[in-house]
KENUKE-985546 format. One record per residue: residue in one letter; y, x, z of N, C-alpha, C, O in turn. Coordinates in steps of 0.001 Angstrom, whole numbers, plus 500000, padded with zeros to 6 digits. Layout:
BEGIN
AYXZYXZYXZYXZ;...
***
This chain:
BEGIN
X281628845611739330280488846006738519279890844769737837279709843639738293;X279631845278736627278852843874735782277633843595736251276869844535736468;X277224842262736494275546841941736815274903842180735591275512841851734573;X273732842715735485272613843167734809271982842162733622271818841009734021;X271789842290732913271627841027731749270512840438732141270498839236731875;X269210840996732880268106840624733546268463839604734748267623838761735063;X269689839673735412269647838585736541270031837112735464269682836008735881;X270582837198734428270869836109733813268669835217733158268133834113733060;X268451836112733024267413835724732924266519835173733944265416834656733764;X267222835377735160266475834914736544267118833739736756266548832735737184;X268610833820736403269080832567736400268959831338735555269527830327735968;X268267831283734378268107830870733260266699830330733368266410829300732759;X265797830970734113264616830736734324264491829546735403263746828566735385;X265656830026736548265917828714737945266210827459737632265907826388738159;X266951827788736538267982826564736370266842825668735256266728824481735559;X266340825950734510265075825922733642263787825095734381263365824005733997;X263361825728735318262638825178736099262977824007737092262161823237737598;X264347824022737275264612823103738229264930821401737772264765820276738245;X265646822236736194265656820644735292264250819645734937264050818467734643;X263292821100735198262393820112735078261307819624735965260309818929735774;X261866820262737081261973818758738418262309817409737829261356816630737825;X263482816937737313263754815841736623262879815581735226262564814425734943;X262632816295734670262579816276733420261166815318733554261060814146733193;X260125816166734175258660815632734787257942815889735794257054816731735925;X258550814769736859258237814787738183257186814968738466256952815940739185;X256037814062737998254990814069738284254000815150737953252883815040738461;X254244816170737183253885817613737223253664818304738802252656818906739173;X254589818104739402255191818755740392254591818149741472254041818773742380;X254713816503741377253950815971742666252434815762742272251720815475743233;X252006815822741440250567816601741125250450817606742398249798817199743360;X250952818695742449250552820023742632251036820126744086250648821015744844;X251998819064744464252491819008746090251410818931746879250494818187746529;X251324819579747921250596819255749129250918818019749774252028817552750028;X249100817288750131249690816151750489250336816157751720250904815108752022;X250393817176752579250826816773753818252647817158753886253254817274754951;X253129817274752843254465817494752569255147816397752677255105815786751609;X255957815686753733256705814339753780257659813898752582258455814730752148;X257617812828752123257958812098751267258212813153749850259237813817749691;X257136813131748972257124813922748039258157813851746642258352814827745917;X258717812605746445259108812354745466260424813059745809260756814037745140;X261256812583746900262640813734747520262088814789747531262682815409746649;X261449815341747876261071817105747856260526817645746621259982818745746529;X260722816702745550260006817576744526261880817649743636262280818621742996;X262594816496743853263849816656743517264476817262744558265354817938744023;X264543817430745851265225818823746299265226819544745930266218820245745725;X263898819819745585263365821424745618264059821685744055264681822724743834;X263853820458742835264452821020741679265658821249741978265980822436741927;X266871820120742436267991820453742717268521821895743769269717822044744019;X267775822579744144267652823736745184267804825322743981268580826267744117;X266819825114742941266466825849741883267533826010741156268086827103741031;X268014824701740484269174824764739850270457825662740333270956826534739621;X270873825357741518271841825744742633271509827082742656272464827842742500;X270143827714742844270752828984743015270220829850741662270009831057741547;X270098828834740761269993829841739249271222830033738796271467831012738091;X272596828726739282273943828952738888274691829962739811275513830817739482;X274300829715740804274626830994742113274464832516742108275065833457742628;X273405832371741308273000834105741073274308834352739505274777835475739324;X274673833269738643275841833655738012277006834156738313277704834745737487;X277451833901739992278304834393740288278740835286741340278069835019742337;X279625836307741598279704837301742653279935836602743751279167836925744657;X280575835898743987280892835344745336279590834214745804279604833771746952;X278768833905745077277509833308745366276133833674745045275210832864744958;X276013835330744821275106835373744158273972836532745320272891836944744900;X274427836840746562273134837153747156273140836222748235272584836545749285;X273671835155748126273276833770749168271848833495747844270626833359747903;X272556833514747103271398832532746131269992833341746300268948832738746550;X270061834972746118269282836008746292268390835731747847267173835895747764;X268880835377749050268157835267750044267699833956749439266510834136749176;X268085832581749043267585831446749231266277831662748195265171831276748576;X266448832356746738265299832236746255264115833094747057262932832813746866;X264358833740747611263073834913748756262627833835749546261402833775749654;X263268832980750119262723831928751337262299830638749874261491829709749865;X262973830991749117262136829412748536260977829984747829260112829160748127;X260424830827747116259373831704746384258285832235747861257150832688747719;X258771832093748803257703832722750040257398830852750163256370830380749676;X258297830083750772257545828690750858256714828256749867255716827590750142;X257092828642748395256064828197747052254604828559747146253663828166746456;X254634829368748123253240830629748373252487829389748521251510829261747782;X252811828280749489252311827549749996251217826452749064250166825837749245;X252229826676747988251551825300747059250666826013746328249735825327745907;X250641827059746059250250828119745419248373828055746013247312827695745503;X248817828642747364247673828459748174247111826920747943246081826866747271;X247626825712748392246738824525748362246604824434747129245554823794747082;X246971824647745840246234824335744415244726825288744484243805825105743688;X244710825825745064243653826858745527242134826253746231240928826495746270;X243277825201746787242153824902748168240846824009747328239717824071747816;X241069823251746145239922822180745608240636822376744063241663822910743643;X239198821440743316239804821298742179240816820521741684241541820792740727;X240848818930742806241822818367742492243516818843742640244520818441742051;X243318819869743693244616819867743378244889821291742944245752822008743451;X244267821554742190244348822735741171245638822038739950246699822500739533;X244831820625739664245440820012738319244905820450737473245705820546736542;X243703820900737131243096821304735960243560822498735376243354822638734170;X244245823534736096244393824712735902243565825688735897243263825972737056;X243009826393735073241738827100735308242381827970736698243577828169736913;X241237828410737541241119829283738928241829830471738671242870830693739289;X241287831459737627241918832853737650243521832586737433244360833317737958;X243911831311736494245498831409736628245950831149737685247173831267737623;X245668830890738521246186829660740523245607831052740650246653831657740417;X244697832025740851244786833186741369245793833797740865246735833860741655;X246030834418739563247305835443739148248647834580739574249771835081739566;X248428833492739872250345833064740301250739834021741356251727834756741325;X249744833916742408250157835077744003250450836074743425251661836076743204;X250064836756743137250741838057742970251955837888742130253011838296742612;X251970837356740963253002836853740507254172836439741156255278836782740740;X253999835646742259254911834821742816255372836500743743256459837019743486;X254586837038744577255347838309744987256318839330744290257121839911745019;X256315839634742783256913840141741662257610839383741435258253839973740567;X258251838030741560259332837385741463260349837787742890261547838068742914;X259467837697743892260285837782745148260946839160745208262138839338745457;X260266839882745015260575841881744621261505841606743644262512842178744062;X261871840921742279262792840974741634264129840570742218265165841231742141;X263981839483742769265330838653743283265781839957744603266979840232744525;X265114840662745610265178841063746342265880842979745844266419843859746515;X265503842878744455266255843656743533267679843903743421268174845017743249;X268377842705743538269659842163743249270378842076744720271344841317744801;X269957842831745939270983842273747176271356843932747135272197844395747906;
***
């Protein structure tokens, strides 16, 4: 069976987001929690993690490994989600109601990927 033209867009979106882990780090370690060990590797894991399973969901033989990994990586994001929450600084100058609409957001991503097993 053919995958759905919509998972390419999930994949396109991973792989998208994950380049720009590299692209601009410091976006990202902005918004890290500080109590996250050595941030600069975890903000390039985490891009290199994205990438991996935006190319993973391209293919049948890798594509509901990639499907569980984005559910466990979009439930851990909850996390940062929450501490941009916690003050203004580490909002990053995001107005509040948007750091509020990400949660739910971020659950409608997880329901999508969870679409595809």
């Amino acid at each position: 069976m053919e995958a759905p033209w919509h998972l390419y867009i999930m994949a396109v979106m991973f792989i998208t987001a994950g380049i720009m882990h590299f692209a601009r780090p410091k976006i990202y370690l902005r918004i890290l929690p500080r109590y996250i060990p050595s941030p600069k590797l975890m903000v390039a894991l985490s891009g290199l993690v994205e990438i991996l399973v935006g190319l993973g969901l391209c293919f049948s033989f890798s594509k509901v490994y990639s499907v569980y990994l984005i559910i466990a990586m979009l439930t851990v994001f909850l996390l940062v989600h929450f501490y941009m929450l916690s003050n203004e600084k580490a909002g990053a100058g995001i107005p509040r109601w948007i750091l509020i609409l990400r949660i739910p957001i971020q659950f409608v991503l997880i329901y999508w990927a969870y679409s595809y097993l």
